[in-house]
N, C-alpha and C positions, 0 to 999 in steps of 0.2 A: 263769454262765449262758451256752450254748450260743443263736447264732441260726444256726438251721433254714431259715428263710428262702430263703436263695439258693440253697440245696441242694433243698430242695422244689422250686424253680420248674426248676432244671439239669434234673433229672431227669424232671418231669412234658414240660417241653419235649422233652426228646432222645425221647421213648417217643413224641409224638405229630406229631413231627417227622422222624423216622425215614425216609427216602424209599420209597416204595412199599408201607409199612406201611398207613397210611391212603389219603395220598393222593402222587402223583407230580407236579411240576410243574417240569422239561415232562416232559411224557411222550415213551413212545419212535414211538406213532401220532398221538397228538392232542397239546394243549395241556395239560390234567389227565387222570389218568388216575388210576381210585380203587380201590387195594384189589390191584393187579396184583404185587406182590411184589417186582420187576424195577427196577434204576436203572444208572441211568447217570451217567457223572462231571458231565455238566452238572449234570444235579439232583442232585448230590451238594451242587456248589458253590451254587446254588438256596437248599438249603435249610439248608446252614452262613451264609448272608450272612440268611438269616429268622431264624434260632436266633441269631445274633449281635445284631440287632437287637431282638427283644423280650427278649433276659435283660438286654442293656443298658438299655431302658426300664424295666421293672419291676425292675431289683434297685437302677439306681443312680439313676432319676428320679424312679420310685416311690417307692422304700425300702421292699419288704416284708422283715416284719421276723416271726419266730416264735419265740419266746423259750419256752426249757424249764429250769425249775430254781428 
């Protein structure tokens, strides 16, 4: 039995964590900026220290768990 789990949540995170994909924070005019395509290495680090933090909650505090087999 494979668990799916952490892998599900790596990957649904990286796609909606993405900088500038959805949203940018900080932006390179404002504070948020949503949907602009454009980052920069601040929000780079931004949103690696957001991505670090919730896989860490949900995989190791949580324990989601998706079991196949």
């Amino acid at each position: 039995m494979a668990d799916w789990g952490p892998v599900v949540i790596a990957v649904v995170l990286f796609v909606l964590l993405t900088p500038g994909l959805l949203f940018q924070l900080p932006g390179n005019g404002r504070v948020v900026e949503f949907g602009n395509m454009r980052t920069s290495g601040l929000s780079i680090l931004v949103h690696a220290v957001i991505y670090f933090g919730l896989i860490t909650i949900l995989v190791v505090v949580v324990g989601v768990h998706i079991s196949t087999g």
